[in-house]
Legacy VTK file of the C-alpha trace (Angstrom):
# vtk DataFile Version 3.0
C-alpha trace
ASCII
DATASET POLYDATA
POINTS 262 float
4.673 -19.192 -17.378
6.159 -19.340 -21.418
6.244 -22.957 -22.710
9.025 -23.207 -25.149
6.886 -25.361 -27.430
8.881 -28.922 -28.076
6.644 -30.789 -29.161
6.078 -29.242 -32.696
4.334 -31.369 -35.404
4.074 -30.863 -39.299
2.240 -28.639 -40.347
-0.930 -29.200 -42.967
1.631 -27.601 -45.872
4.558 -30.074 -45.033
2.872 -32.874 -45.487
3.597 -33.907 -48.759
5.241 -37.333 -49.079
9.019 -37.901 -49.063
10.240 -39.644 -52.194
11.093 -43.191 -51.711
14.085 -44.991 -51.300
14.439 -48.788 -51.000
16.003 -48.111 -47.511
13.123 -46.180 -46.546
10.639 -48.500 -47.806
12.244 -51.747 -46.093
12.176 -49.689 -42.795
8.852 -49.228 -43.001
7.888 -52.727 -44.082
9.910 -54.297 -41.316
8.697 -51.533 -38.496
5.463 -52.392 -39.254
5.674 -56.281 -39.060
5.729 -58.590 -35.804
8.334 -60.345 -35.893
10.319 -57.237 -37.689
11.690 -59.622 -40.057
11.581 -60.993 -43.640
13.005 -63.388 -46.031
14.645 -61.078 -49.191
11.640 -62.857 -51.504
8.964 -61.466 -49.625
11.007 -57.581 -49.894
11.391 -58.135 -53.447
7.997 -59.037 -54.376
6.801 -55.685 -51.549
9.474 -53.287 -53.286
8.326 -54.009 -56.796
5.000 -51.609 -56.968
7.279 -48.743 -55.824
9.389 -49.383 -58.929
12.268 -50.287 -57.006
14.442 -52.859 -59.030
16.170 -56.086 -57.902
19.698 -54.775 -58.004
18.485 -51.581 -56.035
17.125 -53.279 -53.189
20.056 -56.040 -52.789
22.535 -53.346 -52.702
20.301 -51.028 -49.946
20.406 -54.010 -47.643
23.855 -54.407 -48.144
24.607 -51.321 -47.034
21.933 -51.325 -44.326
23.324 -54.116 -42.880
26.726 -53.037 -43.041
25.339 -49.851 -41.137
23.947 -51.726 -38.442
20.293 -51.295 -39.212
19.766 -54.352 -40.230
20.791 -58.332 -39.320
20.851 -61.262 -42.002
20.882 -64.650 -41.118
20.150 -67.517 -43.766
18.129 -65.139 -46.220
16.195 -63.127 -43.701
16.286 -59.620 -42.354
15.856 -58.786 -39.420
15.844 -55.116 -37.602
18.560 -54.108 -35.239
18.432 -53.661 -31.712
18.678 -49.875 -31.953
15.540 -49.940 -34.481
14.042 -52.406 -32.612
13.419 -49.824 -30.064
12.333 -47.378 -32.554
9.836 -50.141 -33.794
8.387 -50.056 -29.969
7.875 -46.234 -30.059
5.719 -46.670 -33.418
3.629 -49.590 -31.890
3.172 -46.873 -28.635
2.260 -44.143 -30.878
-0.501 -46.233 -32.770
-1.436 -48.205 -29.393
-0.663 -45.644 -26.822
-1.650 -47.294 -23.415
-3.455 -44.993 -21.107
-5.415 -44.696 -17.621
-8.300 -42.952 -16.092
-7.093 -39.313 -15.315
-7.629 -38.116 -11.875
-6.480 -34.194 -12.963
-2.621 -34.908 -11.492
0.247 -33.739 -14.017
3.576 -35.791 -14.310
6.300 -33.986 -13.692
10.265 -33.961 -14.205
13.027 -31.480 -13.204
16.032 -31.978 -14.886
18.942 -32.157 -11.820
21.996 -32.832 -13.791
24.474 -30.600 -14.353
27.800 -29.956 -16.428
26.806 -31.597 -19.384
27.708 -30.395 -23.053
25.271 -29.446 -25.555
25.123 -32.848 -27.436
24.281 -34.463 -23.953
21.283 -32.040 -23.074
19.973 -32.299 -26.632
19.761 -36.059 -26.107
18.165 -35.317 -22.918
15.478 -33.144 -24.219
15.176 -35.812 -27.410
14.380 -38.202 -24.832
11.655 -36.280 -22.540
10.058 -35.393 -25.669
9.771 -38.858 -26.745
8.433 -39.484 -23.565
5.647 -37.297 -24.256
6.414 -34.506 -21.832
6.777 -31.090 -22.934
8.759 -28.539 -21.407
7.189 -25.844 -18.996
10.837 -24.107 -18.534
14.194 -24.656 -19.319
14.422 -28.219 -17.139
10.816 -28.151 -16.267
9.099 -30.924 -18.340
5.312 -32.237 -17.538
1.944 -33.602 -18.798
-1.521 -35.043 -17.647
-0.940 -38.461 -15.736
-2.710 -40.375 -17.685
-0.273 -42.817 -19.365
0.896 -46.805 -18.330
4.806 -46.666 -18.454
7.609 -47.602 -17.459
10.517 -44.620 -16.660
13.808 -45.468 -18.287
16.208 -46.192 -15.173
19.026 -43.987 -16.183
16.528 -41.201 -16.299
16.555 -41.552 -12.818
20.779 -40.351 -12.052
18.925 -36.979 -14.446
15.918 -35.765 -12.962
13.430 -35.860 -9.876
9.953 -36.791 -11.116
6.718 -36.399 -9.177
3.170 -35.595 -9.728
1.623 -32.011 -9.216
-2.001 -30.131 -9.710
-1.390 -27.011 -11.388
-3.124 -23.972 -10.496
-3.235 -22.766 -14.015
-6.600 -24.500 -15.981
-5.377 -28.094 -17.136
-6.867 -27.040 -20.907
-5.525 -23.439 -21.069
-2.212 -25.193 -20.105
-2.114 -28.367 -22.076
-3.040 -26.024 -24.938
0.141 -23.631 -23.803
2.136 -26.785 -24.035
1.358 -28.602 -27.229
0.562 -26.618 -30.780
-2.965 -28.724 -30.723
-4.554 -27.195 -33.392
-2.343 -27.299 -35.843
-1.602 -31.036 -34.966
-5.626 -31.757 -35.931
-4.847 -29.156 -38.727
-1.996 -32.000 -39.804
-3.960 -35.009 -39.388
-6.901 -33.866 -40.849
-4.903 -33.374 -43.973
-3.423 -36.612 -43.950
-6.938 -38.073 -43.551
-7.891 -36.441 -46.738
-5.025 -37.300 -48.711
-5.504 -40.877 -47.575
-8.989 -40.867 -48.713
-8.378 -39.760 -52.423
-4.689 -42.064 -52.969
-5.216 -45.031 -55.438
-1.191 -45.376 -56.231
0.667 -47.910 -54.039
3.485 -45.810 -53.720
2.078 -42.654 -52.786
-0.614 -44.712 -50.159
2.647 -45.935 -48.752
4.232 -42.453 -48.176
1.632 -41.286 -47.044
0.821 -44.242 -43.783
4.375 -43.231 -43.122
3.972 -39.570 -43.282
0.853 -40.721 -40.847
2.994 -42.482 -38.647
5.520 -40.120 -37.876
2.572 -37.507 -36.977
0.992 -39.878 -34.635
4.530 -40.425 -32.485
4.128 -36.864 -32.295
0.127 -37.011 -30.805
0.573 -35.841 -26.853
-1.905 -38.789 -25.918
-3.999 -36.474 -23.842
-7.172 -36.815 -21.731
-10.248 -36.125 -23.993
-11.363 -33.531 -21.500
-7.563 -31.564 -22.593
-8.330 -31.616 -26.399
-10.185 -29.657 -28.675
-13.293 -31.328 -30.545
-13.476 -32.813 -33.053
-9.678 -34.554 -32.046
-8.390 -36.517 -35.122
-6.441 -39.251 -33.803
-8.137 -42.290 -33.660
-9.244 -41.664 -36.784
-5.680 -41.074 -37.513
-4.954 -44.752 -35.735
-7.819 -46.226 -37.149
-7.163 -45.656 -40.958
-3.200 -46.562 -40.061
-4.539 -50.147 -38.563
-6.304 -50.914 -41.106
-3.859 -49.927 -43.827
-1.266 -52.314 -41.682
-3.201 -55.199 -41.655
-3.588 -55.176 -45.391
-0.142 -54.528 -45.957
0.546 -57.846 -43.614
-1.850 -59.744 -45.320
-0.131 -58.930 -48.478
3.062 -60.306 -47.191
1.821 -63.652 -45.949
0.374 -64.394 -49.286
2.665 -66.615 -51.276
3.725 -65.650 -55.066
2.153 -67.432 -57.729
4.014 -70.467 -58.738
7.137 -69.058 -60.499
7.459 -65.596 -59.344
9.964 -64.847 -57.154
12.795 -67.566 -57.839
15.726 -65.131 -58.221
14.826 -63.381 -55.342
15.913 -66.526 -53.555
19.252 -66.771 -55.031
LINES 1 263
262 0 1 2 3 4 5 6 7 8 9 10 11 12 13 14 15 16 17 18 19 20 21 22 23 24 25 26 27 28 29 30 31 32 33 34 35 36 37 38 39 40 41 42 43 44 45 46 47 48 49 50 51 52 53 54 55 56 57 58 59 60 61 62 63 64 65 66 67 68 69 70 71 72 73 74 75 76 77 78 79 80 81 82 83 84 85 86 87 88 89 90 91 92 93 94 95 96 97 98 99 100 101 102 103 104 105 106 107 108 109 110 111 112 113 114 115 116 117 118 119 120 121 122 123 124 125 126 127 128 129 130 131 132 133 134 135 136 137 138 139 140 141 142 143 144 145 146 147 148 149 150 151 152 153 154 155 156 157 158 159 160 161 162 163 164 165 166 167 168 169 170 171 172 173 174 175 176 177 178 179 180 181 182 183 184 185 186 187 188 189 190 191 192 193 194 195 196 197 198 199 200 201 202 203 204 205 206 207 208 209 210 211 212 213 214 215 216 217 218 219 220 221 222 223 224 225 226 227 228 229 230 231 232 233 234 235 236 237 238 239 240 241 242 243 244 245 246 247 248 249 250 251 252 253 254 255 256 257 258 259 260 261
């Protein structure tokens, strides 16, 4: 059996940071706060070691909340619903929630039919999210070893059960997921982490961090090849998040800050 591989990660040469905008920077700050919210003082005094002006930011979250990814009531900003749910698949990426294996393997057929191309990509987006990987075309599965809930209008798509391949569980899992080169990955970002001073590229780089962890298959240990870098990955991203909270409940010295109140 050929896996078709969906659940690619960077690789160790793509994983310089992105350059950063205000939008992308306020994303980040607000998906990585709880509530994901924040008067505009607090943004302005975050933005400001990232060299992003005043007038830059105020006219980002204008047009963020004109988008929809943002809401602003009475100074404060406050993620959408639809990034709200993106906000949940970071916490579950950094805090993935799993169970004692018992060496059963989820596993979902995809039953509908006639839909266009748009449709099954969504479909596909979605399994992937869910941390299955596809066995076949319409043949998605992985180790049983995670606590959640299926979305309920997966259920009108697919049939899912639980199975015990025939195949070794670590010659397939490996089949299934590019595992090397997602250690390859981390273990890079670990590195850059460890030699950053600059606030800006520490930043870009816990983001490039996060967006490789959503990507982690959250497999048994007894699946992944040793040494497996993510909860090192997790660790250094918990700690980096608590300092960056701490730094936003701290209140500005007395007369900084007024005109971001205006």
């Amino acid at each position: 059996m050929r896996s078709t591989r969906t659940n690619a990660s960077q690789s160790p040469t793509d994983i310089e940071p992105r350059p950063l905008s205000a939008r992308s920077v306020v994303l980040s700050l607000l998906l990585g706060v709880h509530p994901p919210e924040l008067p505009v003082r607090d943004l302005v005094r975050s933005v400001e070691p990232f060299g992003i002006a005043d007038s830059t930011l105020r006219a980002a979250l204008s047009r963020m909340v004109a988008g929809g990814d943002l809401h602003r009531a009475d100074g404060v900003y406050r993620l959408s619903e639809r990034l709200l749910e993106r906000q949940r698949r970071q916490d579950d990426a950094v805090h993935p929630r799993t169970r004692a294996w018992d060496g059963s393997w989820e596993t979902v057929v995809v039953t509908a039919t006639g839909r266009g191309p748009a449709e099954r990509a969504e479909l596909r987006a979605e399994l992937s999210r869910l941390r299955l990987a596809e066995l076949r075309e319409g043949v998605w599965l992985r180790p049983a070893n995670l606590r959640r809930s299926w979305p309920a209008h997966l259920t009108e798509l697919t049939q899912r059960f639980t199975a015990r391949p025939e195949q070794p569980a670590r010659a397939l899992a490996a089949s299934l997921w590019p595992l090397d080169d997602w250690a390859d990955t981390a273990g890079a970002l670990l590195a850059r982490v460890a030699r950053l001073e600059r606030p800006a590229d520490r930043f870009a780089t816990f983001t490039a961090i996060v967006r490789h962890l959503v990507t982690d298959p959250v497999l048994p240990d007894e699946l992944l090849p040793t040494p497996w870098p993510a909860p090192a990955l997790r660790a250094v991203y918990t700690d980096y998040q608590r300092e960056v909270t701490e730094a936003l409940r701290c209140e500005p010295a007395p007369g900084k800050g007024s005109a971001a109140d205006e």
